[in-house]
C-alpha positions as CSV (number, residue, x, y, z in Angstrom):
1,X,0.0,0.0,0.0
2,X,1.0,3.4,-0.8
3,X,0.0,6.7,1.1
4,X,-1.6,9.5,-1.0
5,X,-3.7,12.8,0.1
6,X,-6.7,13.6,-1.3
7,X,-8.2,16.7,-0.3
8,X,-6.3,17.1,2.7
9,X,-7.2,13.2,4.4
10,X,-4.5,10.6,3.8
11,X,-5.4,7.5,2.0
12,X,-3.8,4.0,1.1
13,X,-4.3,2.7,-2.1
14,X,-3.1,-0.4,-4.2
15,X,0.6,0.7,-5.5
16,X,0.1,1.5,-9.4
17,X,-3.1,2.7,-9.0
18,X,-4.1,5.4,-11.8
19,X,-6.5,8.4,-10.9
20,X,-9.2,7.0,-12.5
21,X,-9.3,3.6,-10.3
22,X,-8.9,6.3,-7.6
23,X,-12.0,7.8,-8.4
24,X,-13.7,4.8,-8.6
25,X,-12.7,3.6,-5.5
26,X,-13.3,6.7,-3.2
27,X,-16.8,6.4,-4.8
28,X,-16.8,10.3,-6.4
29,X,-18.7,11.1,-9.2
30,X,-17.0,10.7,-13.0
31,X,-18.4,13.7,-14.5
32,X,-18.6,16.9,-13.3
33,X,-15.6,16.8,-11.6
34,X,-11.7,18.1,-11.8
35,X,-8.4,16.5,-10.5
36,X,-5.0,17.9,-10.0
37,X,-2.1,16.0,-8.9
38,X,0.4,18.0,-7.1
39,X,-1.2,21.2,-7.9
40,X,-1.0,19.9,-11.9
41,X,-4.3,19.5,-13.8
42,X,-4.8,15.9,-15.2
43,X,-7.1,16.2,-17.8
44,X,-9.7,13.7,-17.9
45,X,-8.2,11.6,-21.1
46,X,-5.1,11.0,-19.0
47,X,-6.9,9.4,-16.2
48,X,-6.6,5.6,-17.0
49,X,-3.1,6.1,-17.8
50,X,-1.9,8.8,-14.9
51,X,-0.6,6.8,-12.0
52,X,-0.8,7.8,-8.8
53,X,3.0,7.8,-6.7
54,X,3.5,7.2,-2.5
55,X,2.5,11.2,-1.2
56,X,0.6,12.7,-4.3
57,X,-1.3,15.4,-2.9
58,X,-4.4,15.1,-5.1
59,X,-7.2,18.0,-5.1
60,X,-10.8,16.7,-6.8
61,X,-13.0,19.6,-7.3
62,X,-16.6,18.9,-8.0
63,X,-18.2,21.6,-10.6
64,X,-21.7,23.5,-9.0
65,X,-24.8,24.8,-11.0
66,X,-26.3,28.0,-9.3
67,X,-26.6,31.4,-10.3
């Protein structure tokens, strides 16, 4: 297991896990959504091949209608 941060609370995951297997896993939503790793944007293309590494800091924003 590797430790990882996402939004500020520390998580293990499997070791070669990619971002979207993250996503997955933590349950969030697919769409409607934004990821950076380490304060870089992944877009969402790269997310079956962008694999996560021990202490990634990983920020998931979820998009909000309103006006």
């Amino acid at each position: 297991m590797i430790q990882i941060k996402v939004n500020n609370e520390t998580v293990n995951i499997e070791p070669n896990c990619s971002v979207s297997q993250l996503i997955t896993n933590q349950k969030f939503p697919s769409k409607g959504i934004a990821i950076a790793v380490n304060q870089e944007v992944v877009p969402k293309i790269n997310w079956d091949n962008f694999t996560l590494q021990q202490n990634d800091e990983i920020l998931i924003i979820t998009a909000t209608q309103g006006g």
